[in-house]
C-alpha positions in Angstrom: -0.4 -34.3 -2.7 -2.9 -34.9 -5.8 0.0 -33.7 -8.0 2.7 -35.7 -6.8 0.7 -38.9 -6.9 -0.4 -38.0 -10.8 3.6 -37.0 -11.2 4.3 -40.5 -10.0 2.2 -42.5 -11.6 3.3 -41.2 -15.2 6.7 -41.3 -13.5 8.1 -37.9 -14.7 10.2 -36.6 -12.9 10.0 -33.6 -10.0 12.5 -32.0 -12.1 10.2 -31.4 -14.7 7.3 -30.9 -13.1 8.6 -27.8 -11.9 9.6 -26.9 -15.1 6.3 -27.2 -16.1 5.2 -25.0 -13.3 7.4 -22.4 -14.1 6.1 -22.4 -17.8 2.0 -22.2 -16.8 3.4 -18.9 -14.2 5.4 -16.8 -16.5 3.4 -17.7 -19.4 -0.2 -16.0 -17.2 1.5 -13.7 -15.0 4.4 -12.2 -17.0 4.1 -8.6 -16.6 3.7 -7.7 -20.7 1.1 -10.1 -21.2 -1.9 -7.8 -22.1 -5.1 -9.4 -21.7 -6.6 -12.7 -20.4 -7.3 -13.6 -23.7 -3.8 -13.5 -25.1 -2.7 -15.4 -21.5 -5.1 -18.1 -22.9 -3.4 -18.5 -26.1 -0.2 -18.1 -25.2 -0.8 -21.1 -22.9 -2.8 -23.4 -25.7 0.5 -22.8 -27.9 2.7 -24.0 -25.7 0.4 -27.0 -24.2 0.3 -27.8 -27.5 3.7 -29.1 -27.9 3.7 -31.0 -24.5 3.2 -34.6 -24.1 -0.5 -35.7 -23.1 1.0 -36.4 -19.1 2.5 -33.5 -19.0 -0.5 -31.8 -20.2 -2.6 -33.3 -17.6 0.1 -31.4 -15.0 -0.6 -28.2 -16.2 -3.9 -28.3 -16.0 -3.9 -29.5 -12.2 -1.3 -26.7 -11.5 -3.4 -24.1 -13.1 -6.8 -26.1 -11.2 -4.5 -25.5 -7.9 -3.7 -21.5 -8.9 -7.1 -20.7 -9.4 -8.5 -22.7 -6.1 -5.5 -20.2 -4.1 -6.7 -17.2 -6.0 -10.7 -18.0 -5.8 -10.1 -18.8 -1.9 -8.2 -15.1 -1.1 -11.0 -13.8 -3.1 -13.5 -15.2 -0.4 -12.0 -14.1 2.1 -11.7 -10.8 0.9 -15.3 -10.0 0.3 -16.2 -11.5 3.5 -13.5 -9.3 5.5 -15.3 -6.4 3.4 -19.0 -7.3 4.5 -18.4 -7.8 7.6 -16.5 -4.4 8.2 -19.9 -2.8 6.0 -22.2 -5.0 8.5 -20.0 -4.1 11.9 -21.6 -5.6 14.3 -25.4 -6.0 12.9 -26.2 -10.1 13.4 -28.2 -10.4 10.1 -26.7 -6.8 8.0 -26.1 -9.1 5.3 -29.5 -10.8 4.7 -30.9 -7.4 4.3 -28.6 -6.7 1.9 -29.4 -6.6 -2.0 
């Protein structure tokens, strides 16, 4: 919802937003990139050729990919202490 009121108020169209989307995915999850490191400068090359607004897209899309990927993360190290806890009330207090 964020996005779309930012998209709005610099008017660009959805059109290109998603065109901007596309670019931030394939640019940090195409398959031959080879390190996190060349993701990162892969994406500052091509930010740097984008307008200001459009700038200020990408960065909420990639603030929106890492908020999906840091909340499966949670819930996947919970799933796994509670399955190493079972049914122990405070397992995970003791835990180091």
């Amino acid at each position: 919802m964020v996005l779309e009121i930012v998209r709005g108020f610099f008017d660009i169209p959805t059109e290109e937003m998603v065109k901007i989307g596309d670019l931030i995915k394939n640019l940090l999850f195409d398959p031959v990139t080879g390190s996190e490191e060349e993701a990162m400068s892969r994406l500052k090359e091509a930010l740097e050729g984008l307008p200001t607004e459009q700038v200020l897209l990408a960065g909420m899309f990639v603030s929106g990919l890492l908020r999906c990927n840091l909340a499966q993360q949670i819930e996947q190290q919970y799933a796994r202490a509670k399955s190493e806890c079972g049914s122990e009330p405070d397992c995970c207090a003791h835990r180091e």
